[in-house]
N, C-alpha and C positions, 0 to 999 in steps of 0.2 A: 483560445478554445471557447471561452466562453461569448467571441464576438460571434462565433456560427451561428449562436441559434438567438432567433428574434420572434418577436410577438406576428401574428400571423396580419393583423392588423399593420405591422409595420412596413408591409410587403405590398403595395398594390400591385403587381405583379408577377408573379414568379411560378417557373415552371415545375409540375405537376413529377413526382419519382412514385413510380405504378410498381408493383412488387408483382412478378409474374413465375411460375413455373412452368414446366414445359406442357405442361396440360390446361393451366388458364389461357396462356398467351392466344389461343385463335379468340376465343371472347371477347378479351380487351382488345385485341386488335380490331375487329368488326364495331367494337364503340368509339375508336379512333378514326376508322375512316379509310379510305383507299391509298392515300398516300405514306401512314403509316405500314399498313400490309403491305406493300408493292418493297420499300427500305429496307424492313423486315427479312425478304427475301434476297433483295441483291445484296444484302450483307452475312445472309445463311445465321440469320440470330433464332433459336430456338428456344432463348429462357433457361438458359441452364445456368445453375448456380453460380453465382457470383460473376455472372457475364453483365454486359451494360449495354442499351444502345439509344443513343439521341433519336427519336424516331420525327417529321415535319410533319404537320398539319396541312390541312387542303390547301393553303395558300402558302403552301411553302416554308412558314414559320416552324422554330420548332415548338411541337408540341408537349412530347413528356419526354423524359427519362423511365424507359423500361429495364428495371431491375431483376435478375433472377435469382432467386433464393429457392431453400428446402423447404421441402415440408414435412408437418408432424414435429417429434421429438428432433428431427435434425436438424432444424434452423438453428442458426445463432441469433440472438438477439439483435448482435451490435454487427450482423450482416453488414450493413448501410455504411459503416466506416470503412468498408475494403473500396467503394466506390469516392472517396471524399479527395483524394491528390488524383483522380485522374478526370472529376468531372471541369467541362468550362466554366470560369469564371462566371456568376450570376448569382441570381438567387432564385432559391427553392421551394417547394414545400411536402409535405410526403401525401399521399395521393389513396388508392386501395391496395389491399395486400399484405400490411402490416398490423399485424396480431396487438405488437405492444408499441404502439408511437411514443412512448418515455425513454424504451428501450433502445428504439431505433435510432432517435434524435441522441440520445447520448453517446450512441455510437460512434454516429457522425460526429460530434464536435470530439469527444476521446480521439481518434483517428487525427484530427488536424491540428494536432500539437507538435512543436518541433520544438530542438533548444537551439535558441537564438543568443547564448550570451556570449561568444566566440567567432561566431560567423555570420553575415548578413544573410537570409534569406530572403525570397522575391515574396511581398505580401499579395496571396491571390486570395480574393476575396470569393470565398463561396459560402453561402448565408442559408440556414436552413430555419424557413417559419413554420412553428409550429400552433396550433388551436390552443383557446384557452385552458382546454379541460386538461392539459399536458402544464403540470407544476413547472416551470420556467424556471421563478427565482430561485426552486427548491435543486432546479440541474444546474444553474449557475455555482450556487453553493457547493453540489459537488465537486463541479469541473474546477473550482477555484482551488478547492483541498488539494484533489488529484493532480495539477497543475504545480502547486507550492511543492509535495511529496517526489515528482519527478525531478523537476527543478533541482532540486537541496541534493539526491541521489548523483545524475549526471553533472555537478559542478564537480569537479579536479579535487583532489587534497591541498595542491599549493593552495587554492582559494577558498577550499572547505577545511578550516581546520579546527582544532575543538572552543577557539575564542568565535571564530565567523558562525560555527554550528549555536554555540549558546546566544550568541546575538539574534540571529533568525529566531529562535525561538520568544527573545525578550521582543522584539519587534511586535510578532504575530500576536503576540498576547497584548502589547502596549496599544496594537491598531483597534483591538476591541474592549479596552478599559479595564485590562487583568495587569498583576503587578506578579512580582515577584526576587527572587534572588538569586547569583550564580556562589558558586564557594569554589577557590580557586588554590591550587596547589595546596603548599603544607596546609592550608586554612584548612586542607579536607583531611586531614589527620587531626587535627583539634577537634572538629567537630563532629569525629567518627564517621569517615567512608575510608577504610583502609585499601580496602580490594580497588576502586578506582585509584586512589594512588599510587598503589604498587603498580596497577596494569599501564598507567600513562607518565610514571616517571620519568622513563627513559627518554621522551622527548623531547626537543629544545621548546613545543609549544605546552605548556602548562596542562597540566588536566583541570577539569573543571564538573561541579554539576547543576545543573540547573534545575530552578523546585520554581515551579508556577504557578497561579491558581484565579479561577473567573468563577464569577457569579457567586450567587445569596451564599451564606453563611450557612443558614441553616437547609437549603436546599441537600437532596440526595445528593452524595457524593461518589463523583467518577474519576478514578483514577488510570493515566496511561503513563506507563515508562516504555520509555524505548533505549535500546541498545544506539547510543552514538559513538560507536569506533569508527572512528575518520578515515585510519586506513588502518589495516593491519597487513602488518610485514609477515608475520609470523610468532615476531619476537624474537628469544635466541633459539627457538623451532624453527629457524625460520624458511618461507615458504619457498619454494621455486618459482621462478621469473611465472611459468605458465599459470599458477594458483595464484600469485598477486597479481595478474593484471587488471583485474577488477574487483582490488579489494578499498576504491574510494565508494563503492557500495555500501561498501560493512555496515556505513551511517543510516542502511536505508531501514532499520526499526524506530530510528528518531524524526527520521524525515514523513514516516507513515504515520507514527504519532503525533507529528506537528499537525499533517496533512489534515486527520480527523478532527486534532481540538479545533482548527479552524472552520473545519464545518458545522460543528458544537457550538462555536461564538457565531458564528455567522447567522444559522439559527436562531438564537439566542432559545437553544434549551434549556429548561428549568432544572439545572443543575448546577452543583458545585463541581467543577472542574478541575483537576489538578495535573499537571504533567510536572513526567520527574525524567530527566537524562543523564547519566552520567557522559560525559566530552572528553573522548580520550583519544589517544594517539599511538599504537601500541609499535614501538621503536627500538631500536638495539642501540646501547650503545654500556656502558661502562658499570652505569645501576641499573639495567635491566633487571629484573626478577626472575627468578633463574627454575627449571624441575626439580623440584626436590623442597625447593623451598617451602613453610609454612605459613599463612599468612590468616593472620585476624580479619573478623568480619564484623559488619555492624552489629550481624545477629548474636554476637558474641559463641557463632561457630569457628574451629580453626578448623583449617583448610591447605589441605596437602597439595601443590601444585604438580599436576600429573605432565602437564604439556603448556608451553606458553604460549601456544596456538590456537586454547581452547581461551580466552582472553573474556570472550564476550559477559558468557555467561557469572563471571566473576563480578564486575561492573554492575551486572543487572542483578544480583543478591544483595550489593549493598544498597542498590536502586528500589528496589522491591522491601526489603526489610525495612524500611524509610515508609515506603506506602505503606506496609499493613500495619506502622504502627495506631493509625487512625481506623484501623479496618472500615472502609470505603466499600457503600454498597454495592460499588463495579470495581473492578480491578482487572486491567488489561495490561501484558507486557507483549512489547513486538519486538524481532530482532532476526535481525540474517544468522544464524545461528549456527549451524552444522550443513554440513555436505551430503551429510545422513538421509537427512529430508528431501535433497535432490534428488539423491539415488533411491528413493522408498517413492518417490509420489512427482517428481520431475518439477521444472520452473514452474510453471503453471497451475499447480493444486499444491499450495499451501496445508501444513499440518495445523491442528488447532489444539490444544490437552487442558481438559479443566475434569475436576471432581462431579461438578455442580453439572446435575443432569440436565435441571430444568435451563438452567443458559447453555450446555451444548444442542441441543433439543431445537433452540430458539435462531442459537448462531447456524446451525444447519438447514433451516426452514428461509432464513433470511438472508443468506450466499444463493442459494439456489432463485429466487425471488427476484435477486439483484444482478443474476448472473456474474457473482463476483466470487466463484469457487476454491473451496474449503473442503478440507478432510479433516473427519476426528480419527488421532491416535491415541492411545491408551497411556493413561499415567501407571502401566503396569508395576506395582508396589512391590514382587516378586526381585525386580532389578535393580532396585535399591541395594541392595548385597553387593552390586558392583560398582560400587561407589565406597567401599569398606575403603577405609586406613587401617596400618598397623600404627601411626604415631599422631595422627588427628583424628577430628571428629568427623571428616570425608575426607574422599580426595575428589577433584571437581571434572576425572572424566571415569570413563570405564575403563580399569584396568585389569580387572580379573574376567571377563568376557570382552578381551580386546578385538574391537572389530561388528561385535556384535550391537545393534538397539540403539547407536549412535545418539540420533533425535531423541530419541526415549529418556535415554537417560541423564542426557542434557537437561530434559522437563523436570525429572525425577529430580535433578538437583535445585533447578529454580525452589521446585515447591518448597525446600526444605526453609527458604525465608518467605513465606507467605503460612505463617499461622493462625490470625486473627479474621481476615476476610474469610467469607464464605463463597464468595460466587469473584472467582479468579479465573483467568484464562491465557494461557500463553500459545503465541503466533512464532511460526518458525519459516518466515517468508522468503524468499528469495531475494525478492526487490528490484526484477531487473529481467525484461524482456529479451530473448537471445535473438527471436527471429519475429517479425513483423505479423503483424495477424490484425485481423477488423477489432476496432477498437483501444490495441495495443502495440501501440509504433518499439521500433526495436529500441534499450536502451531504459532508462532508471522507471520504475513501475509502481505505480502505488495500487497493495494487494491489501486485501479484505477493510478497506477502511469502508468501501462505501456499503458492506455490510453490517460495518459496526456503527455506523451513522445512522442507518433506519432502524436497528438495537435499540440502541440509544433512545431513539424518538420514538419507538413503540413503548420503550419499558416506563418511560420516567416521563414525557409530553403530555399523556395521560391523568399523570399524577397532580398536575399545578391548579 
């Protein structure tokens, strides 16, 4: 991804992509020449969205790539990537017509990502230069994050499992001089994470959790947890053949939180960094953790097991209760979390739930900015009620409104182990592109990081 785009200087020549609608097109075309006009027509191109055409130069060369896009509020930004698998092999550069050349170059290189770790792909080299005023090393950094995030997603469970997921994580952090520790089976009952234990017992691969941490000491401190269930079966809920076939996703809240701290290090923002995962594996077999059961938390909440299916969420209380012990001027958890959020708001628009007006405020100004779309849902405190136990201190789904506020109440339960931070937010993503779209090839996705990356670098880059 990130070989697409090159310095424009690096390019002594490369052909010109003209961004036209069906009402520019005669203009540009009378600035190209008779021979682009005359192609134009024996080919019936009229600029209409998301059409393409090679159009040749007086001497028969070709000359640009004519692109058609919307206009107004209906462009996409990352247009330019529905173009990138069908242009010839060369190199580029973008030309007139585009509003935001950051937006559009990211497009393009988003778009020309495949996973290559199972099958050979033909490497076609299509290169897009762009001018200096377009931040380069700043889209490298992203594409590098978004790259690593998809990557970790689309890998299998035989090869992603919760030792290969906490290694990626020590790796990404070792490559930028951060250290840290994993806590591995009973170790994570000695050391208080019961909920990850319970939920990864049953596996023959160990549960585990990984606690990270980069830069200054006394710098602001950023914390991400992400939910890493490698796959989830079900448990003894367990799912149907159609509901697991893409549950080697589950991990895609840890693979988005990897994705981000690596654009964090790569940066090198002026922050103290921390990621926390729990690594699990949620598996049937003999000790599985059963409904009904009660189980200890770090928070020193107990905790009624309503469904073994709602798994994730369990993981991420002892995950989170872990981070707000420092209360951490950010605090972020991501996680594939409920089905709720698909059915309220679809693959593509992510829910977001925080208290903290001024970070929801911030995070909705800077999805829209980034073209990396978010929705706020309400931490409606009213549905707490449906999370009542008669024999604990919750139970960890909705049982007395069954059916109802799914997502909601999901959140409702995180919050209950975040009480020391102030400005907390949890992500309820998908992780996983169903149908191919500009910028977004079909298959493992990393969703709102690159909002949370220019977050980040507004709140605290400022600060140093």
């Amino acid at each position: 991804m990130r070989e697409c785009l090159v310095r424009k200087s690096d390019i002594s020549a490369s052909t010109a992509i003209i961004a036209v609608t069906e009402a520019t097109l005669p203009e540009v075309l009378a600035g190209l020449g008779s021979a682009a006009s005359n192609w134009c027509a024996l080919n019936a191109f009229t600029g209409k969205a998301s059409s393409f055409l090679l159009v040749p130069g007086e001497g028969g060369e070709g000359a640009a790539v004519l692109f058609g896009v919307e206009e107004g509020d209906a462009a996409n930004p990352f247009a330019l990537g529905g173009l990138v698998k069908s242009l010839p092999e060369g190199d580029y550069h973008l030309a007139d017509g585009f509003p935001d050349a950051e937006q559009a170059a990211l497009g393009f290189a988003l778009s020309a990502y495949s996973f290559t770790r199972y099958v050979e792909q033909p490497d076609k080299k299509r290169r897009l230069a762009i001018g200096g005023e377009t931040g380069l090393d700043r889209l490298r950094i992203i594409l590098d994050g978004v790259r690593l995030a998809r990557d970790l997603i689309n890998t299998p469970a035989n090869d992603m499992g919760p030792e290969e997921l906490a290694t990626a994580i020590s790796d990404t952090f070792a490559a930028h001089g951060g250290s840290g520790r994993v806590i591995v089976g009973e170790d994570l009952l000695e050391q208080n994470f019961p909920m990850v234990h319970a939920v990864g017992r049953a596996s023959s691969r160990a549960p585990r959790l990984a606690d990270f941490t980069w830069g200054a000491e006394d710098a602001p401190k950023v914390t991400l947890v992400g939910k890493g269930v490698i796959f989830d079966t079900g448990g003894l809920n367990l799912k149907p053949g159609s509901s697991m076939a893409l549950m080697k996703k589950d991990m895609g809240g840890a693979a988005n939180v990897l994705g981000l701290a690596s654009m964090i290090m790569a940066a090198k923002l002026p922050v103290r960094l921390r990621v926390i995962v729990p690594c699990v594996e949620n598996a049937v077999s003999g000790n599985s953790f059963r409904p009904g059961d009660i189980l200890s938390s770090r928070k020193g909440l107990s905790v009624e097991i309503g469904n073994t299916d709602a798994e994730g969420r369990l993981v991420l209380g002892d995950a989170l209760a872990l981070a707000d012990e420092e209360s951490p001027d950010l605090l972020i958890d991501m996680a594939t979390l409920t089905g709720a959020a698909r059915v309220a708001l679809g693959p593509d628009l992510p829910p977001y739930y925080t208290h903290d007006e001024e970070l929801a405020e911030d995070i909705a100004v800077m999805a829209e900015a980034a073209n990396d779309p978010l929705w706020r849902m309400p931490l409606w405190q009213p549905y707490m009620k449906y999370l009542d136990s008669k024999v604990a201190d919750l139970n960890h789904i909705n049982t007395i409104g069954a059916g109802f506020a799914g997502s909601v109440t999901a959140a409702l339960f995180l919050s209950r182990f975040v009480e020391n931070t102030q400005s907390w937010a949890h992500f309820d993503i998908f992780g996983w592109t169903p149908i191919e779209k500009p910028g977004k090839p079909a298959g493992g996705e990393a969703q709102a990081i690159r909002c949370l990356f220019d977050l980040v670098t507004e709140r605290f880059e400022a600060k140093k």
